[in-house]
LOMI-176927 format. One line per 8 residues: number of its first residue (from 1); their letters; for each residue x, y, z of N, C-alpha, C. Coordinates in Angstrom, 3 decimals, always signed. Layout:
NUM = a = X,Y,Z,X,Y,Z,X,Y,Z; ...
// end
This chain:
1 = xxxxxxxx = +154.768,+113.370,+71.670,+155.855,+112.539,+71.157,+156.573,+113.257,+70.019; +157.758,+113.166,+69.648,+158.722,+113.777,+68.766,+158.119,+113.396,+67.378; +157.967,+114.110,+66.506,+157.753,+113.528,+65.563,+158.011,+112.266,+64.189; +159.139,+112.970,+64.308,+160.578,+111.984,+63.846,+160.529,+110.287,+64.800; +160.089,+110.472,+66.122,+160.601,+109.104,+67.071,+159.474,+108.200,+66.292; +157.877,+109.165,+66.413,+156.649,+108.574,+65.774,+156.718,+108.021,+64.685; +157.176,+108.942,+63.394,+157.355,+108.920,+62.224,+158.297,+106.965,+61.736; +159.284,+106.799,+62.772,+160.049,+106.346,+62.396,+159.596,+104.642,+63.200
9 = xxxxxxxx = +159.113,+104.688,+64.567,+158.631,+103.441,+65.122,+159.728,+103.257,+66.053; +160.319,+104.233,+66.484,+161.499,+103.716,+67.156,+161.267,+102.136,+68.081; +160.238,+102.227,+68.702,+160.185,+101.128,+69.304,+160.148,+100.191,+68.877; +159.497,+99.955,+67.170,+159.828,+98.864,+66.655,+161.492,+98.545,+66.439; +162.135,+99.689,+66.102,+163.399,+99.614,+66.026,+164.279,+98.958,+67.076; +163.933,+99.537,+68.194,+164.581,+98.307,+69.273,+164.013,+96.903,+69.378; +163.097,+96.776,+69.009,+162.776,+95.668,+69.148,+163.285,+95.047,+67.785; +163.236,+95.379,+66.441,+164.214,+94.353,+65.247,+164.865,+94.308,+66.052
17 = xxxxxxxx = +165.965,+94.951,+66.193,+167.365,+94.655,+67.032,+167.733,+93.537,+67.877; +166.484,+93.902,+68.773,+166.752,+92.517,+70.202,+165.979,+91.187,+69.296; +165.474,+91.149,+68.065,+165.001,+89.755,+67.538,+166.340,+89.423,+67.069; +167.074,+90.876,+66.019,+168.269,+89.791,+65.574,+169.394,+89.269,+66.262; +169.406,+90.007,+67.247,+170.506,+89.518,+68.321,+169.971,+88.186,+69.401; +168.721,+87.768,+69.488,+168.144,+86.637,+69.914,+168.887,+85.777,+68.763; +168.111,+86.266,+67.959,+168.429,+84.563,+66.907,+169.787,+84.614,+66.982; +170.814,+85.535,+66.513,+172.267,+85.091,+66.611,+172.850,+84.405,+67.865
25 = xxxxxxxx = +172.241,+84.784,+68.978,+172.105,+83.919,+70.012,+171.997,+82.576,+70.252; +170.310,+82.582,+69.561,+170.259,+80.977,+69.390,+171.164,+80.077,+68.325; +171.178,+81.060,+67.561,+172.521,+80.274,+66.349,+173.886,+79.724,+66.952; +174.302,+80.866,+67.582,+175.714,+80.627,+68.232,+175.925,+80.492,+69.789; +174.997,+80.830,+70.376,+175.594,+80.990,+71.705,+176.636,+81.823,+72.059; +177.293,+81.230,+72.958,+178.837,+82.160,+73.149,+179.610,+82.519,+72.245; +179.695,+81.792,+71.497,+180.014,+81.885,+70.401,+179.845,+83.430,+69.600; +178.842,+84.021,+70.045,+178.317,+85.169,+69.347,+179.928,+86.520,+69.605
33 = xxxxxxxx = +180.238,+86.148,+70.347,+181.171,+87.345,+70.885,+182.403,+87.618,+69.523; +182.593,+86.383,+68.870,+183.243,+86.865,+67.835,+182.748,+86.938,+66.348; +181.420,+87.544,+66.847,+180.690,+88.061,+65.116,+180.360,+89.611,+65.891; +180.985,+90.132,+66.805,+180.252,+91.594,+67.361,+180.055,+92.462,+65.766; +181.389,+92.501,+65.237,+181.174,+93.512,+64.081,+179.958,+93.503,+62.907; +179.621,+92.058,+62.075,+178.908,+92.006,+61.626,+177.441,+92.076,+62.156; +177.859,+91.597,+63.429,+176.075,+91.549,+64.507,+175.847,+93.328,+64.230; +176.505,+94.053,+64.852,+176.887,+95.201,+64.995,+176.089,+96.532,+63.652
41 = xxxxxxxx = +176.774,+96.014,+62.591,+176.661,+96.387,+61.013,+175.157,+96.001,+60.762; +174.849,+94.612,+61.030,+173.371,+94.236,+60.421,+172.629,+94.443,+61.550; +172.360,+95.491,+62.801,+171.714,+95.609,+63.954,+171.380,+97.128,+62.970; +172.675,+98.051,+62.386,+172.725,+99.273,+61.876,+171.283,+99.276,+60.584; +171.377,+98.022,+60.022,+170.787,+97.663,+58.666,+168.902,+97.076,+59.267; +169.385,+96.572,+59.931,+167.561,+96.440,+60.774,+166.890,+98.121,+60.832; +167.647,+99.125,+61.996,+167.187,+99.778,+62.289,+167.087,+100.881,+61.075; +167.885,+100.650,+60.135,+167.434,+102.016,+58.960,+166.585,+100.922,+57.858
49 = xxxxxxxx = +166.321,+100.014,+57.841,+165.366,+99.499,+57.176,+164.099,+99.407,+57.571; +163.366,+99.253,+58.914,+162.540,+99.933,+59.801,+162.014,+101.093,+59.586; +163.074,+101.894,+59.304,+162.512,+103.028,+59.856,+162.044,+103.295,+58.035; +163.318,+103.068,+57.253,+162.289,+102.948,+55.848,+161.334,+102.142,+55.735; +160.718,+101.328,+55.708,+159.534,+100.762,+56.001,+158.611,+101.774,+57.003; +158.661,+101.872,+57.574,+157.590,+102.807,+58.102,+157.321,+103.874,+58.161; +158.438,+104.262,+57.299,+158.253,+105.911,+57.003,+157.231,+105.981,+55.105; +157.878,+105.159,+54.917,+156.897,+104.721,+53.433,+155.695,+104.529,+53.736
57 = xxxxxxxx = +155.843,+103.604,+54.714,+154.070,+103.253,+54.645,+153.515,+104.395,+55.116; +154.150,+105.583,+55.815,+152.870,+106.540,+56.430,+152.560,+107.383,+54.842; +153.914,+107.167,+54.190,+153.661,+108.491,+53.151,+152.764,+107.859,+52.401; +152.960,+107.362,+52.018,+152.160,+106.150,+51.041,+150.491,+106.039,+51.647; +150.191,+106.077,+52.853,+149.101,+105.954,+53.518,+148.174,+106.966,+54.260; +149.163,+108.293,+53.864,+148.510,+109.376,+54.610,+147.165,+109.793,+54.285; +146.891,+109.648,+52.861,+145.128,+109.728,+53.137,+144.107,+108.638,+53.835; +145.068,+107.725,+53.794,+143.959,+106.442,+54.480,+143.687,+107.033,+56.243
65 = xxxxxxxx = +145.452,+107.408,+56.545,+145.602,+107.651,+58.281,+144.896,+109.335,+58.605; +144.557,+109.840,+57.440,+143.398,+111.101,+57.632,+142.207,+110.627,+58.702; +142.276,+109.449,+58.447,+140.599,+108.480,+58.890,+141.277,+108.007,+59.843; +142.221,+107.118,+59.812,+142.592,+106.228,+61.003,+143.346,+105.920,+61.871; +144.363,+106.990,+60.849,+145.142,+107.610,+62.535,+145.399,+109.159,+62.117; +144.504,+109.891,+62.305,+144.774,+111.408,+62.755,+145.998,+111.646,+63.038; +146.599,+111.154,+64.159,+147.416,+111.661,+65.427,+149.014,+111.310,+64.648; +149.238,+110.937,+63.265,+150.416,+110.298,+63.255,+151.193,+111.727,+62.339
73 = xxxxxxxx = +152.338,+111.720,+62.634,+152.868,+113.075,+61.586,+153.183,+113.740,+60.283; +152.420,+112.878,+59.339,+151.980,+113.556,+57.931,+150.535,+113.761,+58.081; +149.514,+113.084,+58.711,+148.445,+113.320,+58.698,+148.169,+114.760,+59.500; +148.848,+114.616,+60.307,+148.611,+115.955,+61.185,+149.671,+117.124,+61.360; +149.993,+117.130,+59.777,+150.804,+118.346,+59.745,+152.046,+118.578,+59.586; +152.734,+117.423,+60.920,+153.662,+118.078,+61.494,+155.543,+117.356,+60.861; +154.570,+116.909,+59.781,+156.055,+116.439,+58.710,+155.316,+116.514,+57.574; +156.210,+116.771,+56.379,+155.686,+117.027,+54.912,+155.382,+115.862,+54.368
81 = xxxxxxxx = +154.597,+115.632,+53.519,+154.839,+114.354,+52.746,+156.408,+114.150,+51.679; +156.833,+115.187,+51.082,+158.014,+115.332,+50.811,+158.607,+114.785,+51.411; +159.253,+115.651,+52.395,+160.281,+115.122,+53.368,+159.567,+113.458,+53.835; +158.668,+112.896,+54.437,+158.904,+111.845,+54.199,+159.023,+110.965,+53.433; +159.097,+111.368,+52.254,+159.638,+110.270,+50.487,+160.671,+109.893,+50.631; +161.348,+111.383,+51.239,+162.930,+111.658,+50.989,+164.030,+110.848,+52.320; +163.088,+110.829,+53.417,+163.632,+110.180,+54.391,+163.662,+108.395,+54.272; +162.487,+108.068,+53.762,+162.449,+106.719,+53.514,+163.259,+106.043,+51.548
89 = xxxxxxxx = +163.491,+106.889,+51.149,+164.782,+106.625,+50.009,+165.884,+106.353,+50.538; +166.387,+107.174,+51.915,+167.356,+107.372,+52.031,+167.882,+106.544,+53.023; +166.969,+106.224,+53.906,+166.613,+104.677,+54.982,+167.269,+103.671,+54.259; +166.575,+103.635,+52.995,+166.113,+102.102,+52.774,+167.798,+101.763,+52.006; +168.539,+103.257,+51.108,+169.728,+103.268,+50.568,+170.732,+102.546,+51.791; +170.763,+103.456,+52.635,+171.728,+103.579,+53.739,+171.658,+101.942,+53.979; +170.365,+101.504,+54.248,+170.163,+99.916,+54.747,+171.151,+99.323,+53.825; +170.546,+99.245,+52.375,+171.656,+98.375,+51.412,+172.992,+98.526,+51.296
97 = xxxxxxxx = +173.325,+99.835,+51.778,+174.879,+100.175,+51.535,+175.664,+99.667,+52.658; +175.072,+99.414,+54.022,+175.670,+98.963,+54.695,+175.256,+97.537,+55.354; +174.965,+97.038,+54.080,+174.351,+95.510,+53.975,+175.305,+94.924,+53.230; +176.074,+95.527,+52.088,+177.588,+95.087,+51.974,+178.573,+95.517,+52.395; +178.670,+95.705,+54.265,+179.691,+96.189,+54.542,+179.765,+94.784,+55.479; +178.578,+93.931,+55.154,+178.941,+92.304,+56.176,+179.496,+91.706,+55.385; +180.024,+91.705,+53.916,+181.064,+91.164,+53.350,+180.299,+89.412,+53.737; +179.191,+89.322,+53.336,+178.833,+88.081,+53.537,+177.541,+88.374,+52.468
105 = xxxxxxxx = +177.454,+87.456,+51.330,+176.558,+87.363,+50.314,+175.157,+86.927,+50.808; +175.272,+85.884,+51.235,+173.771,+85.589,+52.018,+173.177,+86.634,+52.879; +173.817,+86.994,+53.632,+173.241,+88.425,+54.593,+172.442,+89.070,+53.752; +173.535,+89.910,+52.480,+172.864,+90.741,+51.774,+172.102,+90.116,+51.108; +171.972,+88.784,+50.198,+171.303,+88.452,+49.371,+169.602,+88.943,+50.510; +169.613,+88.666,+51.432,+168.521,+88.668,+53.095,+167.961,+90.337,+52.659; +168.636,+90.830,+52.735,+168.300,+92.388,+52.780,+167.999,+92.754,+51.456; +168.383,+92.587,+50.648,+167.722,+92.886,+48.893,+166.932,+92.126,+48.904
113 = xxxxxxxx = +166.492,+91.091,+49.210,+164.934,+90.625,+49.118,+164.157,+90.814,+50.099; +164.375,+91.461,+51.391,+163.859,+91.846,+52.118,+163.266,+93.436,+51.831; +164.132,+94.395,+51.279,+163.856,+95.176,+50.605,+162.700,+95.308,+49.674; +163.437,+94.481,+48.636,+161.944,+94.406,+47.156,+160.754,+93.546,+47.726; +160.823,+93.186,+48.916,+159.632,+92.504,+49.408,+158.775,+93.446,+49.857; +159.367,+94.346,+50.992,+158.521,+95.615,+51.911,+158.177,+96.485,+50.091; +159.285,+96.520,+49.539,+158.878,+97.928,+48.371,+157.336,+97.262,+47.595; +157.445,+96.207,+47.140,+156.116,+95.250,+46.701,+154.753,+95.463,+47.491
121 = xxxxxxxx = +155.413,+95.199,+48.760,+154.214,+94.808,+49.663,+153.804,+96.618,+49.880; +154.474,+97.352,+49.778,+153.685,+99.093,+50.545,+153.141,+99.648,+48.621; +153.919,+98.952,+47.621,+153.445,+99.706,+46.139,+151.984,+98.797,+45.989; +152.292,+97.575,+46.345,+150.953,+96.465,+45.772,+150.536,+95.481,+46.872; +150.629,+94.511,+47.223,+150.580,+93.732,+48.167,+149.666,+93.899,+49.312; +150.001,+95.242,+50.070,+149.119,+95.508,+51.058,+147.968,+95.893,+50.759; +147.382,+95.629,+49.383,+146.058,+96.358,+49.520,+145.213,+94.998,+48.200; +145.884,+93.809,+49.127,+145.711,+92.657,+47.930,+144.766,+91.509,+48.918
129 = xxxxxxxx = +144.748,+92.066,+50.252,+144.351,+91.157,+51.805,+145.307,+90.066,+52.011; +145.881,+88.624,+51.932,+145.671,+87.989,+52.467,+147.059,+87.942,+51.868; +148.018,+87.950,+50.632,+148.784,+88.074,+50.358,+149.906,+89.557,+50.962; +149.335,+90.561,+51.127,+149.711,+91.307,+51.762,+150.336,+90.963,+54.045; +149.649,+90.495,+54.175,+149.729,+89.919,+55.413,+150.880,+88.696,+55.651; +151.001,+87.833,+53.987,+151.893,+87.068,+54.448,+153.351,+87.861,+53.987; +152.878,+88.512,+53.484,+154.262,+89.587,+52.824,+154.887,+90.228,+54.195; +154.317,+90.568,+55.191,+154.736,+91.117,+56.215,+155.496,+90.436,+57.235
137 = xxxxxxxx = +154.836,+88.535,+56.717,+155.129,+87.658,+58.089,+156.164,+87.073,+57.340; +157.036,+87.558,+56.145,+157.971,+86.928,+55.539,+158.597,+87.627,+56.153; +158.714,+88.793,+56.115,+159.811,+90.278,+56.145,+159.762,+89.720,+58.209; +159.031,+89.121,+58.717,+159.285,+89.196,+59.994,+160.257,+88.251,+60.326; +160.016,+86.808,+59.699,+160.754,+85.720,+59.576,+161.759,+85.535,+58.899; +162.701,+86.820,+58.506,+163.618,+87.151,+57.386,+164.670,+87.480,+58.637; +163.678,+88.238,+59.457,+164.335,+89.009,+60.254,+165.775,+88.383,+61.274; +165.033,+87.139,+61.346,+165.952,+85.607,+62.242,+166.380,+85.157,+61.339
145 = xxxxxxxx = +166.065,+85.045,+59.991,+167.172,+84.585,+59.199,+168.433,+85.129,+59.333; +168.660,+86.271,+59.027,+169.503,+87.651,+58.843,+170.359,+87.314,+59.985; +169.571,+87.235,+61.526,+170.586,+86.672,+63.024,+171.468,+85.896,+62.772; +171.061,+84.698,+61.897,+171.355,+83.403,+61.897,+172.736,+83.745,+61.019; +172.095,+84.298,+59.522,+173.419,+84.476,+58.578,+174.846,+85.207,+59.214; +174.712,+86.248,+60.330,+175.502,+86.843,+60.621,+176.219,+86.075,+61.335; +175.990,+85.059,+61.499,+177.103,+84.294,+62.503,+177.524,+83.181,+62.172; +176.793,+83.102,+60.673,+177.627,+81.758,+59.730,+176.850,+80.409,+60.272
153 = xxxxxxxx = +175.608,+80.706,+60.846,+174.316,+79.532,+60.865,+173.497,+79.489,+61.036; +173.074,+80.028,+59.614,+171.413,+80.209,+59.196,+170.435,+79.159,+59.730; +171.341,+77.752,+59.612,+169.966,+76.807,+59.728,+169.397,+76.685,+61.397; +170.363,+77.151,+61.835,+169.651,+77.172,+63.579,+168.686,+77.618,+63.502; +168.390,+78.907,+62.751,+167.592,+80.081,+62.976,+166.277,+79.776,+62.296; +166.197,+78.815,+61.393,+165.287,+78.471,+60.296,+163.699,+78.208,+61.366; +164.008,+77.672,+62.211,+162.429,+77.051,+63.079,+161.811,+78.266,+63.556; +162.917,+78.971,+64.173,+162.573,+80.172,+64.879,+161.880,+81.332,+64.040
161 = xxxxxxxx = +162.179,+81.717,+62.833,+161.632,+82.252,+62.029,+160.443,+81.563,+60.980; +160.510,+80.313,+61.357,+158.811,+79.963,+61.169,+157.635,+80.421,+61.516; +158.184,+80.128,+63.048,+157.299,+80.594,+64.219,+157.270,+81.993,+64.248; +158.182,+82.976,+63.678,+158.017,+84.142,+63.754,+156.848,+84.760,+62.829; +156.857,+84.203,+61.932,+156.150,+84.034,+60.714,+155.077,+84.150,+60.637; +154.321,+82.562,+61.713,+153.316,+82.457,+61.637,+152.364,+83.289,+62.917; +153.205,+83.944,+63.740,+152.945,+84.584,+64.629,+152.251,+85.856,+64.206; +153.063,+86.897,+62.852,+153.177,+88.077,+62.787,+151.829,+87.483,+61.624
169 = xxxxxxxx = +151.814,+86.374,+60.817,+150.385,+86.212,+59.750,+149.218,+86.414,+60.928; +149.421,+85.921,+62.126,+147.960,+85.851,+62.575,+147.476,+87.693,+63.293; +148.756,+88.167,+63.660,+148.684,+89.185,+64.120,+147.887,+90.793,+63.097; +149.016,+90.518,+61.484,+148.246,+91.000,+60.543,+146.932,+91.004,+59.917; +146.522,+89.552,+60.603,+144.634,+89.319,+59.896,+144.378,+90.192,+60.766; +144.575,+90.443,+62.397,+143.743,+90.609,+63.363,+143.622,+92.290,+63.408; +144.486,+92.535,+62.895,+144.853,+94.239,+62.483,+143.667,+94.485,+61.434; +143.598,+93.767,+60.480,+142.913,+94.018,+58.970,+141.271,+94.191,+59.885
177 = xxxxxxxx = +141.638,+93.082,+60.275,+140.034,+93.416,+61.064,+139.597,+94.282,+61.635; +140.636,+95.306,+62.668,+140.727,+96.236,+63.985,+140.490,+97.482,+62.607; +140.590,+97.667,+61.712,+141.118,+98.633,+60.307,+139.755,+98.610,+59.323; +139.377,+97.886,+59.655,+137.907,+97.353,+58.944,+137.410,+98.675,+58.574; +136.996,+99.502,+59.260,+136.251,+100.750,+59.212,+136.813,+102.038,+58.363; +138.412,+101.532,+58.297,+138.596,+102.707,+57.264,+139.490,+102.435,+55.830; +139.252,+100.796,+55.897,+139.812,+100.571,+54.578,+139.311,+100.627,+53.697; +139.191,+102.003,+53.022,+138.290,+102.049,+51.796,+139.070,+101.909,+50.406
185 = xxxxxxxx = +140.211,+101.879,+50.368,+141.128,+101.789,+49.196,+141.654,+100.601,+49.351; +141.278,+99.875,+50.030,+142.217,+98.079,+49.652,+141.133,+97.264,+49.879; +141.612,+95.963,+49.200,+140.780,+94.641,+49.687,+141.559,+94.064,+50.679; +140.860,+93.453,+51.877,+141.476,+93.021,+52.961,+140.744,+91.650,+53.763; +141.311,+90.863,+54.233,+140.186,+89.942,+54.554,+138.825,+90.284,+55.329; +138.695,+91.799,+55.893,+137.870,+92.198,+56.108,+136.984,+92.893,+55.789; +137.456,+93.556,+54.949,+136.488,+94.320,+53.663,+137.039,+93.967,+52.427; +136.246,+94.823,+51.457,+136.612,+94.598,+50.162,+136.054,+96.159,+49.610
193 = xxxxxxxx = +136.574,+96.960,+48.550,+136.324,+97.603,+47.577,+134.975,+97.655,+47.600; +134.591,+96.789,+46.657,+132.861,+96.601,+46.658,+132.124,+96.196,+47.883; +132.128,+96.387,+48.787,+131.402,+96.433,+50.183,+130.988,+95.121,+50.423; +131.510,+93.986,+49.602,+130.929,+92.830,+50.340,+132.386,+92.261,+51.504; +131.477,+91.818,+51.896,+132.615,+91.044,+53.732,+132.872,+89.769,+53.118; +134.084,+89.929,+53.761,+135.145,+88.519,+53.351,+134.259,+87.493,+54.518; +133.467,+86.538,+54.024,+132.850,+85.609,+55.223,+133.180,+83.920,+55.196; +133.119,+83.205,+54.327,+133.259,+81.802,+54.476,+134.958,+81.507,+55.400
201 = xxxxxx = +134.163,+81.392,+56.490,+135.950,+80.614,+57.222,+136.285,+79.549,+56.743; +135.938,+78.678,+55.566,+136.732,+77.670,+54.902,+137.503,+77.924,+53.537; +137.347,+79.206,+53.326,+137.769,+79.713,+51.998,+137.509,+80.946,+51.825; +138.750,+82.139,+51.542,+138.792,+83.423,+51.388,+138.172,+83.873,+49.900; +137.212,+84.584,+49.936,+136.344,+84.841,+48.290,+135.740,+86.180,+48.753; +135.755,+86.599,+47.119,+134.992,+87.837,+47.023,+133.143,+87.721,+47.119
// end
């Protein structure tokens, strides 16, 4: 695989895309045909925010993915850690700069807190367990917000990004768990720092 395609998640990238163009969907319907430009602009702002987001988290994570994912391209060589600092600054810029080119305040207000949310969640958050996980299922359920704003009706979109929400929280525990074995630098609902296991299913404790 290309390194850069790896590096970046392309596939997640098509897939933001086809979520925000669902929800603008469900927002508007036919209707959608006369928001192409802004759909268009914030489809541009998904996919370089993506790819900053996941280019951070590898840099940010490359000694953890020494252990647990070998195969990904700072761990194995075949991109610098440099160059990926420099690629995910420049992601995440590009995202905001053309997050006021929707000339719509709510959009952007969507993307600057979507932003300082991922920057939170990859500096602190993700290595906090359980708060980290819902940090992710915000940024997922942001994602249908963002559909919604671009077409001037957020509140359609509001249920749908519940459910998105609570979809991507259950998906993130189930990861923490699959990760168990090489999280030695975070607390997670599955490990912890000090080697004791996160166990009471009626209440998360050290």
């Amino acid at each position: 695989m290309n390194r850069f395609v790896q590096l970046f998640r392309v596939g997640n990238c098509v897939m933001g895309v086809i979520g925000l163009v669902l929800a603008a969907l469900i927002a508007e319907g036919a209707g959608i045909i006369d928001h192409l430009y802004p759909l268009a602009i914030a489809s541009l702002v998904v996919v370089a925010f993506i790819i900053g987001g996941n280019t951070l988290n590898d840099y940010l994570d490359r000694e953890v993915d020494k252990q647990a994912h070998p195969e990904r391209p700072i761990p194995s060589g075949r991109i610098g850690a440099g160059t990926a600092r420099n690629i995910a600054v420049a992601a995440f810029a590009l995202s905001l700069c053309l997050a006021v080119l929707l000339w719509d305040l709510l959009s952007f207000a969507i993307v600057v807190v979507a932003t300082a949310l991922m920057l939170a969640y990859e500096l602190r958050t993700k290595k906090l367990g359980l708060s980290g996980n819902l940090s992710i299922a915000l940024l997922t359920g942001m994602l249908f917000l963002l559909g919604g704003a671009v077409v001037d009706n957020i509140a359609a979109t509001i249920a749908i990004a519940v459910m998105a929400m609570l979809a991507t929280l259950g998906r993130e525990i189930v990861k923490d768990v699959q990760d168990m074995g090489s999280d030695f630098d975070r607390r997670t609902l599955s490990y912890s720092p000090s080697s004791r296991i996160w166990q009471d299913g009626s209440a998360w404790h050290t």
